[in-house]
PATOR-466872 format. One record per atom (N, C-alpha, C): x, y, z; residue in one letter. Coordinates in steps of 0.2 Angstrom, whole numbers, padded with zeros to 4 digits, always signed. Atoms other than C-alpha are relative to their C-alpha. Last residue first. Example, Ala and Ser with C-alpha at 12.3 -4.5 7.8 and 13.67 -1.06 7.14 Angstrom:
BEGIN
-0004-0006-0001S;+0068-0005+0036S;-0004+0005+0003S;+0004-0006+0000A;+0062-0022+0039A;+0004+0006+0000A;
END
This chain:
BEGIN
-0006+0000+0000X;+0662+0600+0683X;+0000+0002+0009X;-0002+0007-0002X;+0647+0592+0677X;+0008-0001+0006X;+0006+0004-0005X;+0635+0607+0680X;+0005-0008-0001X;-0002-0001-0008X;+0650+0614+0671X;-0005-0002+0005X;-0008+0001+0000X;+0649+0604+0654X;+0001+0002+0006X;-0003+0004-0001X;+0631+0604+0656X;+0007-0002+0002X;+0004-0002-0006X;+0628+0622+0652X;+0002-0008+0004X;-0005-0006-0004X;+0641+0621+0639X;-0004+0000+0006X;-0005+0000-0001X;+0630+0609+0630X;+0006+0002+0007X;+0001+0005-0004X;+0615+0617+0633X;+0006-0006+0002X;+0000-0004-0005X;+0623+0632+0624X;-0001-0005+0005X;-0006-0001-0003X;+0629+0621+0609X;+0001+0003+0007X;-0004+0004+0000X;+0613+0615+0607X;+0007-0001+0003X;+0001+0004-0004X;+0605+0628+0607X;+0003-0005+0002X;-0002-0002-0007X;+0615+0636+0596X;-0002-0002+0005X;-0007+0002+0000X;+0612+0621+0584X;+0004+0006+0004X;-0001+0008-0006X;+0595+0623+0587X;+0005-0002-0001X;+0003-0001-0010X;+0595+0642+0583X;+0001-0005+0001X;-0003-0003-0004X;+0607+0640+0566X;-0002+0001+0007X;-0004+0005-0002X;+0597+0627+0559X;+0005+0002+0003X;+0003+0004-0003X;+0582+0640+0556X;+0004-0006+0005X;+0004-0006-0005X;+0592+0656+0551X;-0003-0007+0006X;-0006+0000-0004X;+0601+0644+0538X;-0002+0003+0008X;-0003+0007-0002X;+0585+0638+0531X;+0004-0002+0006X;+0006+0001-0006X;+0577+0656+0532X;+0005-0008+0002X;-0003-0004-0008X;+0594+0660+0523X;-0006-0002+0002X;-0006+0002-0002X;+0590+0647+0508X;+0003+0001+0006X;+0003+0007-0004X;+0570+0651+0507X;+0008-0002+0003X;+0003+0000-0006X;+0576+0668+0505X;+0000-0004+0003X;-0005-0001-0003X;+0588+0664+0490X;-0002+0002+0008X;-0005+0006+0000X;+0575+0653+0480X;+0008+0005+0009X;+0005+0005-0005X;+0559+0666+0482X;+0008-0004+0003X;+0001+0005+0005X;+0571+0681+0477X;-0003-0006+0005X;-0007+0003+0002X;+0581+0693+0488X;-0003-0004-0007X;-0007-0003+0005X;+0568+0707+0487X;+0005-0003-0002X;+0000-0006+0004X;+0552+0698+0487X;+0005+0001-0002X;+0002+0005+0005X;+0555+0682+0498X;+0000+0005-0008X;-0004-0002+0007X;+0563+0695+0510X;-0001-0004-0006X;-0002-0005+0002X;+0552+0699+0522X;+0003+0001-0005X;+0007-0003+0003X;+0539+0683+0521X;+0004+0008+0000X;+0004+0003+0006X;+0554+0672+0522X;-0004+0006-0001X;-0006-0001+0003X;+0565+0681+0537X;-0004-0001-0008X;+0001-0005+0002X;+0547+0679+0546X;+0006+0004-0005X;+0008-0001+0005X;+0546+0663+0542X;-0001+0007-0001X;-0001-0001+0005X;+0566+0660+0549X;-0007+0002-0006X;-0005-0004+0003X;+0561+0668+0563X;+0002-0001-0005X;+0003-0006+0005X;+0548+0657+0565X;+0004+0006-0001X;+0004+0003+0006X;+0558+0642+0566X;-0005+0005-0003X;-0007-0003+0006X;+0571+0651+0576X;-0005-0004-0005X;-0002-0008+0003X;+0557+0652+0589X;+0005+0000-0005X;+0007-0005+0004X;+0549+0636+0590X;+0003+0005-0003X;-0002+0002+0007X;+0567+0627+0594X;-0005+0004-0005X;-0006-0005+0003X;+0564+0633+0610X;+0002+0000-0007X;+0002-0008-0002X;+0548+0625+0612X;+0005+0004+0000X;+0000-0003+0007X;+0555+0607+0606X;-0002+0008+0000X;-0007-0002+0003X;+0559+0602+0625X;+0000+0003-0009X;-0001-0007-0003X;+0541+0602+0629X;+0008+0002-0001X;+0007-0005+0001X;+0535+0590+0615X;+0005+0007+0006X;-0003-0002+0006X;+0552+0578+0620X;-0002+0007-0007X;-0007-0002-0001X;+0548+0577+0637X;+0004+0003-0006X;+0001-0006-0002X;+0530+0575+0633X;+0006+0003+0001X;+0002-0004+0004X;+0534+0559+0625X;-0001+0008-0001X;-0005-0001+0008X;+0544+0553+0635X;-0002+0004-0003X;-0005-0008-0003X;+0530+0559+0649X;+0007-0001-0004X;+0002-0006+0003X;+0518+0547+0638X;+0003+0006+0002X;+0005-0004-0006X;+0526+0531+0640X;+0000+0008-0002X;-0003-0002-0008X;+0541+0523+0632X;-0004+0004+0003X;-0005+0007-0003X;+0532+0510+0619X;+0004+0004+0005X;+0002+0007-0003X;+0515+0519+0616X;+0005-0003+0002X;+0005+0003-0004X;+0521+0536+0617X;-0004-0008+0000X;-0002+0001-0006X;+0534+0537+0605X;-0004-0002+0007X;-0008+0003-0001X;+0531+0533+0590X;+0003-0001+0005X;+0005+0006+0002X;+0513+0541+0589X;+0006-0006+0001X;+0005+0003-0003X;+0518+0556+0596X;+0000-0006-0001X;-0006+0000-0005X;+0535+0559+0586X;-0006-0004+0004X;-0005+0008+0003X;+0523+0554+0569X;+0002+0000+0007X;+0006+0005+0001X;+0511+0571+0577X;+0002-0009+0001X;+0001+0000-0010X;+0527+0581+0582X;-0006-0007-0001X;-0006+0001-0003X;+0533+0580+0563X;+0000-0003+0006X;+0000+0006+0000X;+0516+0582+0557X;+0005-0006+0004X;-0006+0003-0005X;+0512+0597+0566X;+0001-0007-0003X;+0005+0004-0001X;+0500+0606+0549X;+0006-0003+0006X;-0003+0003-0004X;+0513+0620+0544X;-0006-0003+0005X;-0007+0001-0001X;+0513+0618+0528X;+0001+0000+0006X;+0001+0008+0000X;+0493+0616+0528X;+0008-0003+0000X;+0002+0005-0008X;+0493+0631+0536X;+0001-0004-0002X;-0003+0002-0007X;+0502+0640+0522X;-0002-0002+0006X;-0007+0001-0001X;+0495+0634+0508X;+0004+0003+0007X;+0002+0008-0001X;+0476+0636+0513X;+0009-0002+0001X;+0003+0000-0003X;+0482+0656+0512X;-0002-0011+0006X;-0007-0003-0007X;+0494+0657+0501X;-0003-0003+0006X;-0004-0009-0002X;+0478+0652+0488X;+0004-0003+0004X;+0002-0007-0005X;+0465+0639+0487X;+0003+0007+0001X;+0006-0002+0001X;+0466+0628+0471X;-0003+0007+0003X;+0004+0000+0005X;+0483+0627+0469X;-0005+0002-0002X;-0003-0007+0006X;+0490+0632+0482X;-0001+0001-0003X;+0004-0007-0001X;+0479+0621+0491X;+0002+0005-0001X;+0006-0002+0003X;+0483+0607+0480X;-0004+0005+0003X;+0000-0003+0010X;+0503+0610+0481X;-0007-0001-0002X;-0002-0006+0001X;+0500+0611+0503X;+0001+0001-0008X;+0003-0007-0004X;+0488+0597+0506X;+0003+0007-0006X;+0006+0000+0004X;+0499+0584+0493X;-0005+0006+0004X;-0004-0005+0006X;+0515+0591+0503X;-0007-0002-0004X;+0000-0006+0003X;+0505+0587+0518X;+0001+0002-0006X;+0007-0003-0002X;+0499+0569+0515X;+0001+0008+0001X;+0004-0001+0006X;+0518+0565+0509X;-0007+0003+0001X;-0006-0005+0005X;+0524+0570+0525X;-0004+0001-0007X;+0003-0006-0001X;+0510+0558+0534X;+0001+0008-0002X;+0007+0001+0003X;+0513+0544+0523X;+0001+0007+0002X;+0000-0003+0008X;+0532+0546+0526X;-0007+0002-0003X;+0000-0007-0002X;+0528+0545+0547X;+0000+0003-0011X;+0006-0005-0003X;+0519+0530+0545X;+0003+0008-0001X;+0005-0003+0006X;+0532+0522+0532X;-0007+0004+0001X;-0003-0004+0007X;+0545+0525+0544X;-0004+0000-0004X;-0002-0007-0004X;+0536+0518+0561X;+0001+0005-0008X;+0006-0005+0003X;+0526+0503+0552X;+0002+0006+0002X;-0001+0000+0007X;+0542+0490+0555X;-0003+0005-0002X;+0004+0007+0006X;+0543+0495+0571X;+0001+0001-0007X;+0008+0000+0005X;+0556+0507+0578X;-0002-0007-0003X;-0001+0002+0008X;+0570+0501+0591X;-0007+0004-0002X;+0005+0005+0001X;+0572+0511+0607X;+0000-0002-0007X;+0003-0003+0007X;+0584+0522+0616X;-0004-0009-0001X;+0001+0007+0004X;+0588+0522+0636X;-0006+0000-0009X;-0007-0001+0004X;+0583+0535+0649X;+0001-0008-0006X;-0001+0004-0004X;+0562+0539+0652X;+0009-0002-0004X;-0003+0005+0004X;+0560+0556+0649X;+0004-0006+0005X;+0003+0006-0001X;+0551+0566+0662X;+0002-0005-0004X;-0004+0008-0004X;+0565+0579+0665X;-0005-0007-0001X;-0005+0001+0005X;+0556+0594+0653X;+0005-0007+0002X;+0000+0007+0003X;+0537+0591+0660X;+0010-0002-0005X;+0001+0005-0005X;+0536+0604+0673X;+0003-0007-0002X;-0006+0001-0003X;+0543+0617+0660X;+0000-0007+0006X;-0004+0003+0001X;+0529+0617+0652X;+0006-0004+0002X;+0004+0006+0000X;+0518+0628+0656X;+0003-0006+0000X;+0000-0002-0006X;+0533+0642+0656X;-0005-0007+0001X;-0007+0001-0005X;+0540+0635+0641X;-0001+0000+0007X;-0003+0005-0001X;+0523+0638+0634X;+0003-0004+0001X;+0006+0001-0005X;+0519+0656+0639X;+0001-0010+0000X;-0002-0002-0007X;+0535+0661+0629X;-0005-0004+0006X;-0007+0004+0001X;+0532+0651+0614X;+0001+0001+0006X;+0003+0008+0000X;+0512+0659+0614X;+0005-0005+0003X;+0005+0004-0007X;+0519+0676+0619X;-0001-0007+0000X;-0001-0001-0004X;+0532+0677+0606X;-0002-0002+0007X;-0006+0005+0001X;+0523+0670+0593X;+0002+0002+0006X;+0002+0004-0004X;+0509+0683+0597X;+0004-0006-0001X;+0002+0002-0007X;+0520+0696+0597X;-0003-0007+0002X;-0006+0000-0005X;+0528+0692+0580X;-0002+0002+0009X;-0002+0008+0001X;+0511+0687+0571X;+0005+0001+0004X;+0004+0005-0004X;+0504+0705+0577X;+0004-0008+0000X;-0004-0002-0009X;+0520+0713+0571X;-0006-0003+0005X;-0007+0002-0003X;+0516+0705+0553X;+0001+0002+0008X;-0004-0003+0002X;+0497+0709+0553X;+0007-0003+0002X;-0007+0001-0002X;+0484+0697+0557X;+0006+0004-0005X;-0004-0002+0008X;+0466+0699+0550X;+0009+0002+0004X;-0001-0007-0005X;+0458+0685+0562X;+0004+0002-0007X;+0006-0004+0002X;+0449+0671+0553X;+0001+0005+0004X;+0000-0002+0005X;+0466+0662+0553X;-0007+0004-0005X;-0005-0005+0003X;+0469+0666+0569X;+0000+0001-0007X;+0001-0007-0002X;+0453+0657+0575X;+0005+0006-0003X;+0009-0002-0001X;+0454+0642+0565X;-0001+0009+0002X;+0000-0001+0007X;+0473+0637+0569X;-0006+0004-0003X;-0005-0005-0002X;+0470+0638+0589X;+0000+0004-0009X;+0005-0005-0002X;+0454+0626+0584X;+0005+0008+0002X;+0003-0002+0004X;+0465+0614+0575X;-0006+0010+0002X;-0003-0003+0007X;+0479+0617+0585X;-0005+0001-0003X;-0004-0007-0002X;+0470+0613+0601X;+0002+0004-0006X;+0005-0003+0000X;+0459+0598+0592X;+0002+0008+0001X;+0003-0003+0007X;+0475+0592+0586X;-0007+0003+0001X;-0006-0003+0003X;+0482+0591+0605X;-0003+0003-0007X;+0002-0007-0004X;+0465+0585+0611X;+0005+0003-0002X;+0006-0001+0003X;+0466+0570+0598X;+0000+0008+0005X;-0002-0005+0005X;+0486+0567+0603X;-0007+0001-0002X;-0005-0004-0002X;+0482+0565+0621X;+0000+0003-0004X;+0002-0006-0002X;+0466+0555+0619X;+0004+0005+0002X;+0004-0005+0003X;+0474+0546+0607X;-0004+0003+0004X;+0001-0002+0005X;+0489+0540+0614X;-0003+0004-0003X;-0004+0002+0007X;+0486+0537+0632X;+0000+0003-0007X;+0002+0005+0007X;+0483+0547+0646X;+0002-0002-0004X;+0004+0003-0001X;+0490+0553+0661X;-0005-0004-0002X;-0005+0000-0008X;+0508+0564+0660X;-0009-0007+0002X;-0002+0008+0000X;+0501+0562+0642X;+0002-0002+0006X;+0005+0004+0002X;+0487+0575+0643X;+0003-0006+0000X;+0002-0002-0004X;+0501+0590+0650X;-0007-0006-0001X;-0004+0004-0007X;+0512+0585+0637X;-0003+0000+0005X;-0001+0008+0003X;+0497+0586+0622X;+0005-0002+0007X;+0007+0004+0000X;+0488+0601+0628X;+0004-0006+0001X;+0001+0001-0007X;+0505+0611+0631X;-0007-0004+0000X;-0007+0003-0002X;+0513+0606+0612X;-0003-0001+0009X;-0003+0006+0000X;+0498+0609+0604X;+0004-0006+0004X;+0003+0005-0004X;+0495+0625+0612X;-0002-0005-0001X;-0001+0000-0006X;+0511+0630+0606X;-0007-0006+0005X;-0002+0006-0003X;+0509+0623+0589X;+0001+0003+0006X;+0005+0004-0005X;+0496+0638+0587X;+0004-0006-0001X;+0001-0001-0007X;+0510+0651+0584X;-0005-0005+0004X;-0002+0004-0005X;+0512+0644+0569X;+0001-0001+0009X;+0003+0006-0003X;+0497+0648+0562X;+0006-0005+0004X;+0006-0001-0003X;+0502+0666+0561X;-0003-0006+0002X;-0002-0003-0006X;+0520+0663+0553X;-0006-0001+0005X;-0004+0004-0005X;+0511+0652+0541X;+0004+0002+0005X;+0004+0003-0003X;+0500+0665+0535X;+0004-0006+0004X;+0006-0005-0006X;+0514+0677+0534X;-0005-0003+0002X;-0003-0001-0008X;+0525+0663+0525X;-0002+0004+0003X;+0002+0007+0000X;+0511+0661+0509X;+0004+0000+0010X;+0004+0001-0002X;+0511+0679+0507X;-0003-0006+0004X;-0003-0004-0005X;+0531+0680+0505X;-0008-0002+0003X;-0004+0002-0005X;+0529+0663+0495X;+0000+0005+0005X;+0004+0008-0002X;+0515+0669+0485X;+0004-0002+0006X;+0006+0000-0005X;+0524+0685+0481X;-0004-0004+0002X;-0002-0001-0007X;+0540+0676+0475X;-0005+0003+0007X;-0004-0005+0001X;+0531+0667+0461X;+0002+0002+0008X;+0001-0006-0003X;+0523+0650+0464X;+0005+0004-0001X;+0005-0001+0004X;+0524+0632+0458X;-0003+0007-0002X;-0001+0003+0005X;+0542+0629+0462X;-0007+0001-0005X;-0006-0003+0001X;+0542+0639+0477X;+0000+0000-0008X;+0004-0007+0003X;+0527+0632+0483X;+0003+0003-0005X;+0007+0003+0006X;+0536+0614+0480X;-0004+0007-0001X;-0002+0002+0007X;+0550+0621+0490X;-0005+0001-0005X;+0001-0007+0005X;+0539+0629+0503X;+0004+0000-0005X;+0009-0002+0002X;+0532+0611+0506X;+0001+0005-0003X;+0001+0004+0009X;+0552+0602+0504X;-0008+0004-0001X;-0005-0002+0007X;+0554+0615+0520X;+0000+0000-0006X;+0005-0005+0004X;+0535+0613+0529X;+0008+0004-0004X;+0005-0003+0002X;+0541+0597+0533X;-0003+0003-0004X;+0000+0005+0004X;+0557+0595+0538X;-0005-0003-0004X;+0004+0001+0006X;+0558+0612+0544X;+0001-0006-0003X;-0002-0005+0006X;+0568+0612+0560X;-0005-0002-0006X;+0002-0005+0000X;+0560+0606+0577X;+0002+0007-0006X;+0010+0000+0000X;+0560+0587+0577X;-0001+0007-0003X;+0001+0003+0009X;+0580+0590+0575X;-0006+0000-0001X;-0007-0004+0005X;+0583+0599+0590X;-0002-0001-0006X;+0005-0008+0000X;+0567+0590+0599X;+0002+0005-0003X;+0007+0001+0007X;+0577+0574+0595X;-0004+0005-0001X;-0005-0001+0006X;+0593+0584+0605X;-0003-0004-0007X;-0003-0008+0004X;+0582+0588+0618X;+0003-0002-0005X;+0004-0003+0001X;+0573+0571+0622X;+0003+0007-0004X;+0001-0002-0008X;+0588+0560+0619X;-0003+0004-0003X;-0006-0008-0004X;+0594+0555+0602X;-0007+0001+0003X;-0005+0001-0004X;+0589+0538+0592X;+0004+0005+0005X;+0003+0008-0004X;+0573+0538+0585X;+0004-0003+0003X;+0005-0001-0007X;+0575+0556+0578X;+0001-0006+0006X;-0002-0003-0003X;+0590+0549+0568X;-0002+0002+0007X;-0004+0006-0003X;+0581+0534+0562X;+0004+0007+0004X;+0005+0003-0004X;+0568+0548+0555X;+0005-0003+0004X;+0000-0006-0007X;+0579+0560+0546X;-0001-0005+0005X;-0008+0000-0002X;+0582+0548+0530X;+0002+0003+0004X;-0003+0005+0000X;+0564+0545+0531X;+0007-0001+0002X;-0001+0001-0009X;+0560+0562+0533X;+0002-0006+0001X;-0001-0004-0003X;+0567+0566+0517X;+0000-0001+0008X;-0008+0004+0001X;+0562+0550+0504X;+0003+0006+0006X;-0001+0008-0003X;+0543+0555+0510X;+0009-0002+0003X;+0001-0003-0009X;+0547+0572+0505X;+0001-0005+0004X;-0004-0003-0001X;+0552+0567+0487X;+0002+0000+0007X;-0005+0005-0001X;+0539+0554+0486X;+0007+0003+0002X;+0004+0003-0006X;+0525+0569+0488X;+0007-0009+0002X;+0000-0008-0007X;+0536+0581+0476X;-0003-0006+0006X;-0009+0001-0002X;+0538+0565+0462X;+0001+0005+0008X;+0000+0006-0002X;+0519+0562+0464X;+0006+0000+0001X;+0001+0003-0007X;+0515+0579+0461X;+0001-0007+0005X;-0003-0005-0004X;+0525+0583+0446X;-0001-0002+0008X;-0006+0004-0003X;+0515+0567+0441X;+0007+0003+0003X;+0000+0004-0003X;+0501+0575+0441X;+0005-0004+0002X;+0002-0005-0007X;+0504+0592+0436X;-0001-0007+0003X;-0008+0000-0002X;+0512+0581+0420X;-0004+0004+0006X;-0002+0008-0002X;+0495+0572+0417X;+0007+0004+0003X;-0001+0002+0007X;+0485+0592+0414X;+0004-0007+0004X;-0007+0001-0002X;+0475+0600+0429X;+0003-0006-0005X;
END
C-alpha cells in the first residue's frame, strides 16, 4: 500500500468523523422517535459505501450491499437484547450482550449462503418480530433533553472513523464480503447507547432502540435498491437513490406519526 493509500485513508476516516459530528447535537436534542428517525439513516455505512465506491467498481458495491443487506437483519436482535437488558441493567452489561447478539447473529448468516430473497425475508421477519418484542419498551422515555459531555462527540467520531478504517481495509484486503459487515457494524446505535443510558436511564435508552425499528426497513430497502441496481444505473447513481429511498421512509414516518398525533390530540 503506497503513502497516498494512506493518506486517502486518513482524509475518508476524518471525513466521516466531520459527518456524524454535524449530526450528533441534533440526535442529542429530539425525542425518542424523531432521534431514532435520524439514528436510523445511513450515517455510517453511507460515507463507508462512499469510500467503497471510490475504491471499487460497481460489482463490488452491488456484492458488497447483499452482504450488508444479510447482516443487517442481525441489528434486530441488537436492538431486542439491548432494550429488553436496559429496562434493568446498566451500560455495559446491556450494550456487551447487545454486541454479543449481533456479533453472534452476524457470524452465523455470514457463514450461511444467503441469496437475495432469502436476505429480504429474513429482514422482514427479523424487523417484524422486533417491533412486536419491543413494543413494550416504546413509551419508556424519560421527557426533557440533555446536555452532552465534553467526550460525547469525539466518542462517537472515533467510533465512525473506526468503521470507515474497517470497511476501506477490508475491502481492501478481504473483499465485499468483510466490507459489508463492517459497514454495517451498529455504531450509531452503539454512541446512542453510551450517551444516553448513563445520564437518562436505560428504558430512555431503550425507547429510543425500539423506536428505530421502523426506520430498519427503509434502510434495507435502500440496500436492496443498491445491490439491484449498483450495476445497471452505476455505483454513483444507485448509491444516490438508495439515499433518497432511505430518507424517504423516516420522513414518512414522520409524517404519519405526526398525523396520528394530530387527531389523538383533537
Amino acid at each position: 500500500m503506497t503513502d497516498t493509500f494512506w493518506l486517502s485513508l486518513a482524509v475518508k476516516m476524518f471525513a466521516s468523523g466531520a459527518l456524524v459530528m454535524s449530526v450528533a447535537l441534533v440526535v442529542a436534542r429530539t425525542g425518542p422517535f424523531a432521534g431514532a428517525m435520524i439514528a436510523t439513516l445511513p450515517l455510517s455505512a453511507g460515507p463507508a459505501y462512499v469510500f467503497i465506491g471510490l475504491d471499487h467498481g460497481a460489482e463490488f458495491v452491488a456484492q458488497t450491499a447483499l452482504v450488508s443487506l444479510s447482516v443487517n437483519a442481525a441489528v434486530a436482535p441488537f436492538i431486542v437484547v439491548y432494550a429488553a437488558m436496559a429496562q434493568r441493567f446498566g451500560l455495559l452489561a446491556s450494550l456487551g450482550a447487545a454486541l454479543a447478539a449481533w456479533a453472534l447473529s452476524a457470524a452465523l448468516i455470514l457463514h450461511s449462503a444467503w441469496t437475495f430473497p432469502i436476505c429480504i425475508v429474513a429482514t422482514l421477519l427479523a424487523f417484524s418480530l422486533g417491533m412486536v418484542m419491543t413494543r413494550r419498551y416504546l413509551g419508556g422515555a424519560v421527557a426533557g433533553r440533555f446536555t452532552a459531555r465534553w467526550w460525547d462527540l469525539p466518542l462517537r467520531t472515533l467510533l465512525v472513523m473506526g468503521v470507515t478504517l474497517a470497511v476501506v481495509l477490508g475491502g481492501k484486503l478481504l473483499g465485499p464480503r468483510a466490507a459489508g459487515m463492517a459497514a454495517l457494524m451498529p455504531v450509531i446505535l452503539t454512541s446512542l447507547a453510551i450517551m444516553l443510558h448513563p445520564r437518562q436511564g436505560g428504558r430512555t435508552a431503550a425507547a429510543v432502540f425500539a423506536n428505530g425499528l421502523p426506520g430498519m426497513f427503509g434502510f434495507a430497502a435502500a440496500l436492496a435498491f443498491l445491490h439491484l441496481a449498483a450495476v445497471p444505473l452505476g455505483r454513483w447513481a444507485a448509491m444516490a437513490l438508495a439515499l433518497v429511498i432511505s430518507v424517504s421512509w423516516n420522513a414518512t414516518l414522520i409524517l404519519l406519526r405526526h398525523r396520528v398525533l394530530l387527531r389523538a390530540a383533537k
